[in-house]
C-alpha positions in Angstrom: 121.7 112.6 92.6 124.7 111.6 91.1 125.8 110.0 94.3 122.9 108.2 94.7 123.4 106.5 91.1 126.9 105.7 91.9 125.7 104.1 95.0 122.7 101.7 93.5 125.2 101.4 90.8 127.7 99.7 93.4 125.1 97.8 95.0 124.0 96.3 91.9 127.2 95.3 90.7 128.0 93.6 94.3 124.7 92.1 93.7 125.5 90.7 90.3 129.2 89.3 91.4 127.6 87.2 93.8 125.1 86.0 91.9 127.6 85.3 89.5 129.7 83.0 91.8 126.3 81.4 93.0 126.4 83.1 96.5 123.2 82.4 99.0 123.4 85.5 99.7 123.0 87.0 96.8 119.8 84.9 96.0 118.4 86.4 99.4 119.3 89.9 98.5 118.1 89.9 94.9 114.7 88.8 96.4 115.2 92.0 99.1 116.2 94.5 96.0 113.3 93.1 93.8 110.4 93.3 96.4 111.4 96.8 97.6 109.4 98.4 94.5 106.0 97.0 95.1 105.8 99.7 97.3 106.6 102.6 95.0 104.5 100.6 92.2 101.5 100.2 94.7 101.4 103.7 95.4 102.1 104.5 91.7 98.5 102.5 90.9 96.6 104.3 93.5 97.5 107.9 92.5 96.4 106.6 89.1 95.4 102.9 87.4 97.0 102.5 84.3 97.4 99.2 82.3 101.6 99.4 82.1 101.1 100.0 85.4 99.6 97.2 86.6 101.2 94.9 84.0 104.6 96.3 85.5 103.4 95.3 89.4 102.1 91.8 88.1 105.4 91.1 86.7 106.7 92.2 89.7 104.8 91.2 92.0 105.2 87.5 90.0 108.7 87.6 89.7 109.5 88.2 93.8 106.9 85.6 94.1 108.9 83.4 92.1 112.1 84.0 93.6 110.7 83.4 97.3 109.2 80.0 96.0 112.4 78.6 94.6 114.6 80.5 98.0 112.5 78.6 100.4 112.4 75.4 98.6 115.7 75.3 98.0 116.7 76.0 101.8 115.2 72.4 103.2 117.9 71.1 100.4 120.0 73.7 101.2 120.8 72.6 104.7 120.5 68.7 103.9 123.6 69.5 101.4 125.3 71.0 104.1 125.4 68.0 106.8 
């Protein structure tokens, strides 16, 4: 377990450093990282509904929604920026 944490610990922090020097990349993978919960939350609901848990996979589920909005606008502007 404790490997594990060290692990999504490192992952996060790469995460973080290149969000924090505004790479693409890191926009991409934040998107990746925040959408791989709706699974767990999804199956979460359907063992049992709960309000926290469906406020939790709303705001989720908003949030990656969000982030895949802005990535895919940005990218037409993305690649005009880049001729």
């Amino acid at each position: 377990m404790a490997l594990s944490a060290l692990i999504y610990s490192i992952v996060r922090f790469v995460e973080a450093i290149g969000l924090w020097f505004q790479q693409r990349w890191a926009e991409w993978f934040g998107l990746l990282t925040g959408g791989m919960y709706l699974p767990i939350e999804i199956v979460a609901i359907m063992r049992r509904i709960t309000w926290p848990k469906v406020t939790v996979l709303s705001v989720n589920t908003f949030v990656v929604a969000y982030l895949a909005y802005f990535l895919l606008k940005s990218k037409g502007r993305h690649k005009q920026a880049m001729r």
